[in-house]
MIDOSE-1310 file (N, C-alpha, C; in nm, 2 decimals, decimal comma, always signed):
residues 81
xxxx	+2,44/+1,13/+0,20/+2,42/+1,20/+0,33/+2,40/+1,09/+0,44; +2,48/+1,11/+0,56/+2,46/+1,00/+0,67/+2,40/+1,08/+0,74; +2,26/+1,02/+0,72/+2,13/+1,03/+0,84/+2,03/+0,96/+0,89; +2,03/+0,90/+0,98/+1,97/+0,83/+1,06/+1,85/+0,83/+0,95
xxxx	+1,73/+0,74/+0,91/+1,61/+0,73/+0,81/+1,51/+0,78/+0,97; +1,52/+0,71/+1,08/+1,42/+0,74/+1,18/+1,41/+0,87/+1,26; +1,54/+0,98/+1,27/+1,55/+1,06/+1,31/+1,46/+1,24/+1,23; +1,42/+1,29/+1,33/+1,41/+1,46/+1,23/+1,48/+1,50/+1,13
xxxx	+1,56/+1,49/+1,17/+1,65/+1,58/+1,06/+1,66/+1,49/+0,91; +1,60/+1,37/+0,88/+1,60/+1,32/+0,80/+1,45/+1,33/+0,73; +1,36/+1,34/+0,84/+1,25/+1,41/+0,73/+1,27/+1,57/+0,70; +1,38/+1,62/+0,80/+1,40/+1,76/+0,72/+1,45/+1,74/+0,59
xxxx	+1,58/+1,64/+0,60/+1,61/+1,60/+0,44/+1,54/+1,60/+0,34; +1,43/+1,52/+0,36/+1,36/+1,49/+0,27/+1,27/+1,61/+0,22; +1,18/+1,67/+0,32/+1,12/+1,82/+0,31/+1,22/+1,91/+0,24; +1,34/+1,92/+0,22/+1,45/+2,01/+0,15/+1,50/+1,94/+0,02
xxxx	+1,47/+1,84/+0,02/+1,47/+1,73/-0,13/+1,34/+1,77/-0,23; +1,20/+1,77/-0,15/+1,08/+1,79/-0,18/+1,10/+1,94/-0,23; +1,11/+2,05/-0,18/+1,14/+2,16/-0,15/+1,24/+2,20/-0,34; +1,37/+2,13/-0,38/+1,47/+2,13/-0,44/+1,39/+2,09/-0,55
xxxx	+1,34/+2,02/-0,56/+1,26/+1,91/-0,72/+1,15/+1,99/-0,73; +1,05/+2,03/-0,65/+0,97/+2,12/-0,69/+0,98/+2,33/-0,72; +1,09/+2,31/-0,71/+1,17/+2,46/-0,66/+1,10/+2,52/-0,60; +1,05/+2,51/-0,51/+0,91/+2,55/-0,40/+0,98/+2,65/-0,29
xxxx	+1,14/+2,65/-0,29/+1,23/+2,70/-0,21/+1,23/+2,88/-0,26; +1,20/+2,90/-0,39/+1,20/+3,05/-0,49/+1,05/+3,10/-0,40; +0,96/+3,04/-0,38/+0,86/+3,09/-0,36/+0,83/+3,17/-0,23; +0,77/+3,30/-0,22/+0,75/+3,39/-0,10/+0,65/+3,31/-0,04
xxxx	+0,67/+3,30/+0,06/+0,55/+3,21/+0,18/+0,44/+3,19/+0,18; +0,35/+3,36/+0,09/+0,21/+3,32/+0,11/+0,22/+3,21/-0,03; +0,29/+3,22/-0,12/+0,31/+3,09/-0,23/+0,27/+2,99/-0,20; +0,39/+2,95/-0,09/+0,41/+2,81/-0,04/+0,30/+2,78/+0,03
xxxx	+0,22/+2,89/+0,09/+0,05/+2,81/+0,17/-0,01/+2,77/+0,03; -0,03/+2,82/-0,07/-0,13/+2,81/-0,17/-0,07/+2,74/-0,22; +0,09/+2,66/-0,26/+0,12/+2,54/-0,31/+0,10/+2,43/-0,23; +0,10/+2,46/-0,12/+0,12/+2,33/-0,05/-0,03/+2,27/+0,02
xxxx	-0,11/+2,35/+0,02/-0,27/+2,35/+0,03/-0,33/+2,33/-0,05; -0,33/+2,36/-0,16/-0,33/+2,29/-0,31/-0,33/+2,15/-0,38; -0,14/+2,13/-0,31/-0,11/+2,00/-0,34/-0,13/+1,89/-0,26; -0,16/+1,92/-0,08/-0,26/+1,82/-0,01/-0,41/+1,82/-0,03
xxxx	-0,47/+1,95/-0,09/-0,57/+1,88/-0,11/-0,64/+1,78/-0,23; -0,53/+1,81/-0,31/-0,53/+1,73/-0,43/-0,48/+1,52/-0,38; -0,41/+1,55/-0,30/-0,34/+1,42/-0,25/-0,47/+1,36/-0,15; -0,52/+1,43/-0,09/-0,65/+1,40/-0,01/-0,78/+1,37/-0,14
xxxx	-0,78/+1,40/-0,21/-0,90/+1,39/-0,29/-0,87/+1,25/-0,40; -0,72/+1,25/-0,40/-0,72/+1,12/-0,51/-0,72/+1,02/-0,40; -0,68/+1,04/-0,29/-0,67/+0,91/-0,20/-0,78/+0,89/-0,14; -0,94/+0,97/-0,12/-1,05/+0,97/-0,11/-1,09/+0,90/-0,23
xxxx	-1,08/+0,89/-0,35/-1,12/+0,89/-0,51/-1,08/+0,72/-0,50; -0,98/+0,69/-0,45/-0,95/+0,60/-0,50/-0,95/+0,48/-0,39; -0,99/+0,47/-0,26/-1,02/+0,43/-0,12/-1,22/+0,40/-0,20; -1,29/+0,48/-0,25/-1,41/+0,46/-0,26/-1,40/+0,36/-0,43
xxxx	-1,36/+0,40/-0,48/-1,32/+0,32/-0,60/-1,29/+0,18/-0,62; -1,20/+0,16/-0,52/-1,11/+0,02/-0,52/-1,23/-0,02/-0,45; -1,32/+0,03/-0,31/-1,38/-0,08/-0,24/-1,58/-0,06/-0,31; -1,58/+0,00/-0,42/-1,67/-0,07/-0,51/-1,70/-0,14/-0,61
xxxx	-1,54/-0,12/-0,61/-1,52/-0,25/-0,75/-1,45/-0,36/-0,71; -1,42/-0,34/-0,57/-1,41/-0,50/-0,48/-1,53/-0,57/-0,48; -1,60/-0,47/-0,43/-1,76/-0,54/-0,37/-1,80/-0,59/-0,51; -1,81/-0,52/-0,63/-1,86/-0,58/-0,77/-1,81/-0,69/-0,78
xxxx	-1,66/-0,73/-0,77/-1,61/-0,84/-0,80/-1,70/-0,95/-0,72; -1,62/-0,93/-0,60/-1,69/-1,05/-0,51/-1,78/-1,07/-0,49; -1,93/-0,97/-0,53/-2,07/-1,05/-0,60/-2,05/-1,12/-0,71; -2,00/-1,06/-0,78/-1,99/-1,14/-0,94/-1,97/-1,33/-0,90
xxxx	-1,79/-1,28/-0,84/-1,73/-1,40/-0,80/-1,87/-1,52/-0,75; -1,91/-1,47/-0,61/-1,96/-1,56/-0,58/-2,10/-1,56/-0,63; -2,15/-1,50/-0,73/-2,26/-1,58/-0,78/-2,28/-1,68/-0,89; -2,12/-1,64/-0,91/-2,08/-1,76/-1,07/-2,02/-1,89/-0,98
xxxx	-2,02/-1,91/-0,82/-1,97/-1,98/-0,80/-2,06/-2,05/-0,73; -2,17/-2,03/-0,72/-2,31/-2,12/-0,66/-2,31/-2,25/-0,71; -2,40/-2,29/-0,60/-2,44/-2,47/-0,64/-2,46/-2,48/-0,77; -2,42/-2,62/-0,86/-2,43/-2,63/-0,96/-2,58/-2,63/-1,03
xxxx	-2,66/-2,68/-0,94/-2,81/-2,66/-0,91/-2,87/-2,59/-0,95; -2,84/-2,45/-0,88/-2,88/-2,31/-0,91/-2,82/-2,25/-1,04; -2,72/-2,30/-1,04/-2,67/-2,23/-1,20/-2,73/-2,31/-1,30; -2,76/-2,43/-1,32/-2,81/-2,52/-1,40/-3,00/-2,45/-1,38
xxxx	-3,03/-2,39/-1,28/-3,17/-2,40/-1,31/-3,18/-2,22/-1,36; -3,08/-2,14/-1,34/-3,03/-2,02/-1,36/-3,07/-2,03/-1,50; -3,02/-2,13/-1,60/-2,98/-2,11/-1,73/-3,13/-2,17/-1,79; -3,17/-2,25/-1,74/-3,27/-2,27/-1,82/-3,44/-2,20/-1,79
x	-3,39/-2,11/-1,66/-3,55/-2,00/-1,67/-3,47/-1,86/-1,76
């Protein structure tokens, strides 16, 4: 299909692609609210899930990281209390 990627009618493409793979096109309208409400709020909840996820198991890391990477000092007096 020759269509512009930045123009409308290309995310209508895409929406009628989405539409074809899910057969979402069979379904009577009030369907399509309860599919498609459904499947954003599923998409909102893993992208919530995993926005809180990734940035507390960053923050884990990068304590871990930098406490194993202290003065040799501290790690040396670390080990022997």
């Amino acid at each position: 299909m020759d269509v512009k990627r930045s123009s409308p009618s290309y995310l209508y493409w895409l929406f009628c692609q989405f539409e074809l793979i899910t057969c979402s096109y069979l379904m009577e309208p009030w369907e399509k609210v309860l599919f498609y409400s459904f499947n954003l709020a599923m998409a909102g909840l893993l992208l919530y899930t995993a926005y809180v996820c990734v940035a507390f198991h960053l923050s884990s890391a990068f304590q871990l990281l930098w406490g194993s990477l202290g003065t040799p000092r501290e790690n040396a007096l670390s080990v022997v209390k």
